[in-house]
C-alpha positions as CSV (number, residue, x, y, z in Angstrom):
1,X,-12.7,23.1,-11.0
2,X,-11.2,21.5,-13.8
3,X,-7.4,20.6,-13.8
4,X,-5.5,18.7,-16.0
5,X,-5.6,14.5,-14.9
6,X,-2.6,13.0,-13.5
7,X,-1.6,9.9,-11.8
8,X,-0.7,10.3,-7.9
9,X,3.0,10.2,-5.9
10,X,2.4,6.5,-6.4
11,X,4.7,5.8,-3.9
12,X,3.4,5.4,-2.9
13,X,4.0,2.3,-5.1
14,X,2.1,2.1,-8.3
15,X,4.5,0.5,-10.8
16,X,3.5,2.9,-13.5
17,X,5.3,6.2,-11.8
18,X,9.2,4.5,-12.2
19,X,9.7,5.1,-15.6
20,X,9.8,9.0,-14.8
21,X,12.9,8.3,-13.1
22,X,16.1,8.2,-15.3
23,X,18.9,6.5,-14.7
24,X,20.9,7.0,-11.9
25,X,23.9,9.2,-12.0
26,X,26.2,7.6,-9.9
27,X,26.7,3.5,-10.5
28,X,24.6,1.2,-9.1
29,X,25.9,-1.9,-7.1
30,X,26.9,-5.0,-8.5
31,X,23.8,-6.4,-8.6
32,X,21.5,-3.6,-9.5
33,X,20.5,-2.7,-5.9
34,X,21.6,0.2,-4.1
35,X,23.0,0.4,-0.5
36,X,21.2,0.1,3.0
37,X,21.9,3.3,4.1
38,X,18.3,4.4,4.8
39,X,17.7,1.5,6.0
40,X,20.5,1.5,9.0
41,X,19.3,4.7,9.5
42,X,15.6,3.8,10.0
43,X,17.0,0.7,12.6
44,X,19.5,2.9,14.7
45,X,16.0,5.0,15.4
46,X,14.3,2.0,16.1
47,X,17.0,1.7,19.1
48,X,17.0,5.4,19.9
49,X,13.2,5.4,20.1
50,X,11.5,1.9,20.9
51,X,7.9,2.5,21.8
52,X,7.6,4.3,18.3
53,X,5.8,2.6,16.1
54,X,8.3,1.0,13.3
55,X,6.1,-2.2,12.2
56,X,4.3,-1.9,9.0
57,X,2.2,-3.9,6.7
58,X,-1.1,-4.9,6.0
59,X,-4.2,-6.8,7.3
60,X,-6.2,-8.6,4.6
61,X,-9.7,-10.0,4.7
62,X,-9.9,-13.4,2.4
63,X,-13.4,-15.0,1.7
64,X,-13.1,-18.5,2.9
65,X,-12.2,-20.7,6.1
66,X,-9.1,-20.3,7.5
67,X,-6.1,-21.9,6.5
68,X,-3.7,-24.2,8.5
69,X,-0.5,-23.0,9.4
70,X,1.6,-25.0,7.3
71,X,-0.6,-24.3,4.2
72,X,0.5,-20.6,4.5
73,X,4.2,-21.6,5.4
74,X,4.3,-24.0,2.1
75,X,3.3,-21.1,0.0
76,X,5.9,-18.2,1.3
77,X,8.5,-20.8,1.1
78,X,7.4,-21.8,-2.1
79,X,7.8,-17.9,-3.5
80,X,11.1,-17.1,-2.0
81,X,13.4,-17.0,-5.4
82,X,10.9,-13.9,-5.9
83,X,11.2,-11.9,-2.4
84,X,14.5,-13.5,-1.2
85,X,14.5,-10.4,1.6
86,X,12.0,-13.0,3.4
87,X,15.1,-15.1,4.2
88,X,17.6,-12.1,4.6
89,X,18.2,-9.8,7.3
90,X,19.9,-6.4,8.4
91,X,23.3,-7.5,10.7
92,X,26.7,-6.1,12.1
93,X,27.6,-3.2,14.2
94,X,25.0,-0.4,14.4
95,X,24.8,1.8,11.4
96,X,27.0,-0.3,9.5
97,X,24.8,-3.1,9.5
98,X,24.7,-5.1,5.6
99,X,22.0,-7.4,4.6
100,X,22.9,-10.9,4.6
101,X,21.4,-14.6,4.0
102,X,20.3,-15.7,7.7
103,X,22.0,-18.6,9.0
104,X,18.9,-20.6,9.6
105,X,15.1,-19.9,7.9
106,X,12.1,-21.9,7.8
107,X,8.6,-19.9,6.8
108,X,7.2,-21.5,9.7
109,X,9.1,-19.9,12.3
110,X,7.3,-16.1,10.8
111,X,3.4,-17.9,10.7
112,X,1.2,-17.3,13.5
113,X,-2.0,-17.4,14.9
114,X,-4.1,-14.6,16.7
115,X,-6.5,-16.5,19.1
116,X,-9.8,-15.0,21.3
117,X,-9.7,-12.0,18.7
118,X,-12.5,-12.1,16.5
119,X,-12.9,-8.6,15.9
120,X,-11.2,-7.4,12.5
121,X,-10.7,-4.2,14.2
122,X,-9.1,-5.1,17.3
123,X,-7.1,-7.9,15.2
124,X,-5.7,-5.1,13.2
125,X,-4.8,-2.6,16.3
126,X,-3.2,-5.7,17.9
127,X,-1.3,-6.2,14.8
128,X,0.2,-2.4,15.0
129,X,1.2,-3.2,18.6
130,X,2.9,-6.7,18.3
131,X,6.6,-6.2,18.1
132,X,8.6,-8.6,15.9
133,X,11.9,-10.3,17.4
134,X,15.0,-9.1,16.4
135,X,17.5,-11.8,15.5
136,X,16.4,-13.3,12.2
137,X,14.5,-11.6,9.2
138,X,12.2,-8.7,10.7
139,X,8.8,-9.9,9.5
140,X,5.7,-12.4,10.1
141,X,2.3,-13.4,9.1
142,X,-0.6,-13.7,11.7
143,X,-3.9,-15.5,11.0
144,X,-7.5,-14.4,12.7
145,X,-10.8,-15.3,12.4
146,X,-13.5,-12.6,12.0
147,X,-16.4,-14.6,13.9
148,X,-17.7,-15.5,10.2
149,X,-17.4,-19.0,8.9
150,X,-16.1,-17.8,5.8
151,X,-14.0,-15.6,6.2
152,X,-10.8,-14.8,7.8
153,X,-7.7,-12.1,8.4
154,X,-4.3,-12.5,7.4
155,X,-1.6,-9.7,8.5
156,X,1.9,-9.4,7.2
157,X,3.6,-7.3,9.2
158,X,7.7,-6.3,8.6
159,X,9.5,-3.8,10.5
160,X,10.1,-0.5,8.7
161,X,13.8,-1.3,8.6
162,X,13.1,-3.8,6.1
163,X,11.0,-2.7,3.9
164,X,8.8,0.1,3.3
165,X,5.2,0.3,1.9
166,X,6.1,-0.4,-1.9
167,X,8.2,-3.2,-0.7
168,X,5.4,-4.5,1.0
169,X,2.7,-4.2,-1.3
170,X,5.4,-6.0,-4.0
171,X,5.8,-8.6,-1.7
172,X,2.1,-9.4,-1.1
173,X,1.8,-9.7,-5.0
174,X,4.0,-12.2,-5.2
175,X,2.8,-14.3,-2.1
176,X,-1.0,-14.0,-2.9
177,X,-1.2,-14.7,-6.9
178,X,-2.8,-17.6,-8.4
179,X,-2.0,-19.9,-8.5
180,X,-0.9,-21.3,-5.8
181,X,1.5,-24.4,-5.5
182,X,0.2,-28.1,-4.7
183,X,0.6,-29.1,-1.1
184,X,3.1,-32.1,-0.9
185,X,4.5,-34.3,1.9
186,X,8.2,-32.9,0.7
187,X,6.9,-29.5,1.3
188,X,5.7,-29.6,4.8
189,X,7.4,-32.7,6.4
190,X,9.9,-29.4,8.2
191,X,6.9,-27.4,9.0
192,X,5.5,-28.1,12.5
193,X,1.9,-29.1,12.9
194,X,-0.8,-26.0,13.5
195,X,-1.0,-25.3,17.0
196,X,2.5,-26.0,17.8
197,X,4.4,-22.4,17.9
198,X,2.6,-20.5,20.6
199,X,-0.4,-18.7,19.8
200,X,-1.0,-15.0,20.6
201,X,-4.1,-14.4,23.1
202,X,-2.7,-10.7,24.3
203,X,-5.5,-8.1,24.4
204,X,-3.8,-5.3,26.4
205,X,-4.1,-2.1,24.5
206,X,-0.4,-1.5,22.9
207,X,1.1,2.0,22.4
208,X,-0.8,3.1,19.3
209,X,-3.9,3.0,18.5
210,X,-5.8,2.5,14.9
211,X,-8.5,4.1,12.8
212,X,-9.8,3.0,9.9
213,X,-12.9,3.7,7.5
214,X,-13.5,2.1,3.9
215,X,-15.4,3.6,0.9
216,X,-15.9,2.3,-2.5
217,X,-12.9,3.6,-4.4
218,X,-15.3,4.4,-7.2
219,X,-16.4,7.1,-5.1
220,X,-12.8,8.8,-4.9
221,X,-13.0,8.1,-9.2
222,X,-15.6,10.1,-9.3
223,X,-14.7,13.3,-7.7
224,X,-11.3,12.4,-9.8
225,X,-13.5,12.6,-13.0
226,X,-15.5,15.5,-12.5
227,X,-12.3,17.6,-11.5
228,X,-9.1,16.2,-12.9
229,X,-7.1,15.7,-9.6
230,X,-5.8,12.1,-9.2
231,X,-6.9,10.0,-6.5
232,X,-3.8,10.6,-4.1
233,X,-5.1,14.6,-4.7
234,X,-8.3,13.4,-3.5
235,X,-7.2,11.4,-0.5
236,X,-5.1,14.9,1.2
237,X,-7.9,17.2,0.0
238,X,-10.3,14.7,2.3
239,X,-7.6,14.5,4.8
240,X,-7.5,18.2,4.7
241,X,-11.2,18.8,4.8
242,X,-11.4,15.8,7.9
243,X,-8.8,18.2,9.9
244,X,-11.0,21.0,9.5
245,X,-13.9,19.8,11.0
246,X,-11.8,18.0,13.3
247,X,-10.2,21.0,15.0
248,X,-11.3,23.8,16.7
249,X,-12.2,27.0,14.4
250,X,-9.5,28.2,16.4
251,X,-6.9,26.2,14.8
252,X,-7.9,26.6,11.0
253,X,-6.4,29.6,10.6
254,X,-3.5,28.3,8.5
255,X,-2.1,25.5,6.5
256,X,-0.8,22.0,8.0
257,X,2.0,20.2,6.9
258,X,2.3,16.8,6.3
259,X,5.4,14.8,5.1
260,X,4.3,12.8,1.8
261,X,6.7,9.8,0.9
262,X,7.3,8.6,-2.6
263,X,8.8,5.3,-4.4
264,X,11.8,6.3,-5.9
265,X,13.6,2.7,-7.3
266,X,13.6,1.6,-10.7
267,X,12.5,-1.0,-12.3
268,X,16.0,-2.8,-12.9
269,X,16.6,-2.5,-8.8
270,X,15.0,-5.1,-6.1
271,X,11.7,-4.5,-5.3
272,X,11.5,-6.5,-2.6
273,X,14.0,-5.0,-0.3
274,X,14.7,-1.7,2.3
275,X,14.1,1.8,1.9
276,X,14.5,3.6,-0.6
277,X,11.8,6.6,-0.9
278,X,11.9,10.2,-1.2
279,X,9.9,12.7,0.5
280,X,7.9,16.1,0.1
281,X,6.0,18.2,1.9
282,X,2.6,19.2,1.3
283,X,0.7,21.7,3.0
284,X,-2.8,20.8,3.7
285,X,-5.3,24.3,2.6
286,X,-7.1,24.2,6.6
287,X,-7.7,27.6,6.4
288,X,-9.3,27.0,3.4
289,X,-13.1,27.0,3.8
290,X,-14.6,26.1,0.2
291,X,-13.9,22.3,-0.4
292,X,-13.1,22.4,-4.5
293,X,-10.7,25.3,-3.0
294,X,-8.9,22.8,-0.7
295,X,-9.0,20.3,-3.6
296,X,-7.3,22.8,-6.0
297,X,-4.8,23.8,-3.5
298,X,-3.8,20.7,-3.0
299,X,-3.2,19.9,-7.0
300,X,-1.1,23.2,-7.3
301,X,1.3,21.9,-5.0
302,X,1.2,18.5,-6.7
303,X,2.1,18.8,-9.9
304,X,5.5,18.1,-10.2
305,X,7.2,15.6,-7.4
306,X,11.2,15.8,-6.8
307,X,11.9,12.2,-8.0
308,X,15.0,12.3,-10.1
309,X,16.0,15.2,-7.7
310,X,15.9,12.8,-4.6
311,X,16.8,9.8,-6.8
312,X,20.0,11.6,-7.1
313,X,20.7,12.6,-3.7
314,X,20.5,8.7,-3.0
315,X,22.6,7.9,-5.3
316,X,25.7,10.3,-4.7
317,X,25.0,10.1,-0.8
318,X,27.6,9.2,1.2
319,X,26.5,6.2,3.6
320,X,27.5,8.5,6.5
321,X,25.7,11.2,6.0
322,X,22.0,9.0,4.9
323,X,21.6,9.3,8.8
324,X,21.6,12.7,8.7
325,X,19.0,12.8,5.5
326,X,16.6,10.2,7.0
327,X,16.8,12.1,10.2
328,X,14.4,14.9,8.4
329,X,12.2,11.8,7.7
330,X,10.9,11.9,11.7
331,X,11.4,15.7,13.0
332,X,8.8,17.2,14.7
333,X,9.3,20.8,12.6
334,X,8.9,19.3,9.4
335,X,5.5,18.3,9.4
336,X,3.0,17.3,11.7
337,X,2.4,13.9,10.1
338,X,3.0,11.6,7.8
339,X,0.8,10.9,4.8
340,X,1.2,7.6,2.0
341,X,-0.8,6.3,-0.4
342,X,-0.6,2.4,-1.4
343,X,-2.2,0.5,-4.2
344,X,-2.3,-2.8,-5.4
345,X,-4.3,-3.1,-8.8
346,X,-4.3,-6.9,-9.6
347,X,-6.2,-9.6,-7.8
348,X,-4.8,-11.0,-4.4
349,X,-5.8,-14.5,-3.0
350,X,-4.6,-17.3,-1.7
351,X,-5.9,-20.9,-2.6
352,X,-9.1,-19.7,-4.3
353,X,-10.1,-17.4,-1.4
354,X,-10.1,-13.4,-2.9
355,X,-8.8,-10.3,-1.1
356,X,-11.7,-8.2,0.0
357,X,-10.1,-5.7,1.3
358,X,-7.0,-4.8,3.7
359,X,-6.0,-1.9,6.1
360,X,-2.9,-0.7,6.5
361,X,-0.7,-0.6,9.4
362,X,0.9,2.9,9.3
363,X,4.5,3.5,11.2
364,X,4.5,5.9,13.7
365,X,8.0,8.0,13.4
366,X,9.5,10.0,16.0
367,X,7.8,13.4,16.0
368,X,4.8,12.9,14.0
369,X,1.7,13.4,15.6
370,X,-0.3,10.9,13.2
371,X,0.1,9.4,10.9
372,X,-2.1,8.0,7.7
373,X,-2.1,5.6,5.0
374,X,-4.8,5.0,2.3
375,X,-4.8,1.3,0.8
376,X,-6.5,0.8,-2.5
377,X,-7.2,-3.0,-3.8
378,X,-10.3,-4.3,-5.5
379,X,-13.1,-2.1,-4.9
380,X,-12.3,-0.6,-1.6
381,X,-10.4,2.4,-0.1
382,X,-9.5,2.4,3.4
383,X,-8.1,5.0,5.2
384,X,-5.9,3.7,8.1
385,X,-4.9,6.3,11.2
386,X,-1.9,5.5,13.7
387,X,-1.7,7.8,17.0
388,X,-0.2,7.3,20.2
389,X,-2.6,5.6,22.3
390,X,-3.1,8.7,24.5
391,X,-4.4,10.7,21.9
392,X,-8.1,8.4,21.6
393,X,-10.0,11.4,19.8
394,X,-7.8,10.8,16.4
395,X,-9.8,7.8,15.9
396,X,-12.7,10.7,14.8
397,X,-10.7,11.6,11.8
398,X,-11.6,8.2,9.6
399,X,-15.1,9.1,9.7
400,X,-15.0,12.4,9.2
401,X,-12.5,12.2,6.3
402,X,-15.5,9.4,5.0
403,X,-17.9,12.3,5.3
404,X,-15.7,14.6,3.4
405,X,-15.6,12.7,0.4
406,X,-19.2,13.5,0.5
407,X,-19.1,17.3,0.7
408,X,-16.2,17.3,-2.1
409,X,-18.4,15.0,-4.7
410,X,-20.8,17.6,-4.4
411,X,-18.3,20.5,-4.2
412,X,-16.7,19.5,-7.7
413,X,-20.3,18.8,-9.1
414,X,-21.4,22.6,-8.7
């Protein structure tokens, strides 16, 4: 199969997709941002719906000992004139809530530490479960140790409300750049001693569970190569091919549905803030049984993505009526799940210490029945699952989607 290359949704958040989308039609605010509608809209089914799963982020291995408390706070506070949504927060009556400057922030207040967890895995699934407090700006950092001397977790983690996944991966970038600033008295003489805030020990299993599997993304660049479908192709044609051996042969007879979200700001407009995404549907080829088949489905439906068409709708949307659009966002009907891909192509540390590798933490919408995100950074891909945590069998679709990559390399080599 041989199809013409192109980049992915991106939304997915690669930087190099805005520049497809024109300028809006309808002015943009005063300060080249556009409303909170989405956002209200995404907190009012936060209320509606509590046990859902509405924290996002990601949980990021570092090569090196773990740092103090402090140490982190002095760095986010040091970067806040380039994500000032760290100190800002969604208030007022519901669905008319407006982002404003909190009243009080210190960094130090939103850094914590995980203790008796040492296993990355369980770190992460605890991460998905613990919920934020409401109150002050919806986010926090959690350090863990991974029972290796040199290395350790760090998890940012913001409620959906907030931000969404290319407001998260922006906001990483400018956190964990190099390099970072110098420690001084000045800096941390506000920021209480390690130890001092209370330090989480829970281990109960939380509403959601998490799967995840990494592979070298080299391996997804290769089936890319040898058939022309971008990488975000190649993620739902493995997805797709996971679900088939996944399900009973009595439930492959047709195509699934998924709901695929996409980055729709430009580049003038804050990165670093709320919602403001698009969304398509894509129909996974189950009943599809030759792999560079499902592959080629999957780029048919692909090649053209609704931007400026949704930009649009954003744009000349009254703020009433964004309830109603983000409402399609979390019904049942639409799709069975939700499907994103994230990417961040520059190297994260902190202090010297690299990024290995993260996992995302996927939300969990009303309706869906799973839900999936695939991170790319460095050399890794890692393919994150959230479920409800009766449903315990998803956690065999990582592995299989793993082994599908397999069978498509070869597929696309024939």
């Amino acid at each position: 199969m041989k199809t013409q290359s192109r980049s992915g949704p991106g939304a997915v958040c690669s930087e190099n997709d805005t520049p497809h989308i024109r300028q809006p039609v309808a002015a943009s605010p005063s300060e080249g941002e556009f409303g909170p509608g989405q956002d209200r809209a995404m907190l009012e089914w936060a209320r509606l719906r509590p046990d859902d799963g509405f924290v996002i982020g990601l949980v990021l291995r570092l090569r090196s000992t773990c740092p103090a408390r402090e140490r982190v706070a002095t760095v986010i506070a040091s970067r806040l004139h380039r994500v000032p949504v760290l100190a800002e927060q969604l208030a007022g009556p519901p669905r008319r809530e407006c982002w404003q400057a909190a009243d009080t922030f210190d960094a130090a207040d939103h850094v914590h530490i995980l203790e008796g967890v040492t296993d990355p895995h369980d770190f992460a699934e605890l991460m998905a479960n613990q919920p934020i407090p409401e109150g002050r700006p919806r986010w926090d950092v959690w350090l863990g140790e991974t029972g290796r001397q040199d290395e350790y977790l760090l998890a940012y983690r913001v409620h959906h409300a907030a931000q969404d996944g290319a407001a998260v991966t922006h906001t990483l970038k400018q956190l964990l750049d190099t390099p970072a600033p110098a420690t001084s008295a000045a800096s941390t003489s506000q920021i209480p001693a390690q130890g001092s805030s209370p330090a989480c020990t829970a281990s109960r299993p939380g509403p959601r569970l998490l799967a995840s599997a990494h592979v070298p993304v080299d391996a997804m660049r290769a089936i890319s190569r040898a058939s022309g479908a971008s990488l975000h192709d190649v993620y739902l044609a493995g997805l797709a091919s996971a679900l088939r051996a996944w399900l009973p042969a009595t439930e492959r007879e047709a195509s699934v549905p998924v709901r695929v979200p996409f980055n729709v700001r430009l580049r003038g407009e804050r990165q670093d803030r709320g919602n403001r995404v698009g969304y398509t549907r894509v129909f996974l080829p189950l009943d599809e049984s030759d792999a560079a088949c499902r592959l080629a489905s999957i780029v048919a439906q692909t090649s053209v993505w609704p931007r400026e068409r949704n930009r649009r709708l954003l744009d000349r949307m009254h703020p009433d009526m964004m309830w109603k659009y983000a409402l399609t966002s979390v019904t049942p009907g639409d799709a069975l799940a939700s499907a994103t891909m994230l990417g961040i192509h520059t190297p994260l540390g902190l202090d010297g210490a690299p990024v290995i590798h993260g996992t995302a933490l996927p939300p969990l919408a009303a309706g869906h029945l799973f839900s999936t995100v695939l991170f790319l950074h460095a050399e890794r891909a890692s393919l994150s699952i959230a479920a409800r945590s009766e449903h315990q069998h998803f956690r065999d679709l990582p592995p299989l989607w793993t082994r599908s990559l397999t069978d498509l390399a070869a597929a696309v080599r024939a």
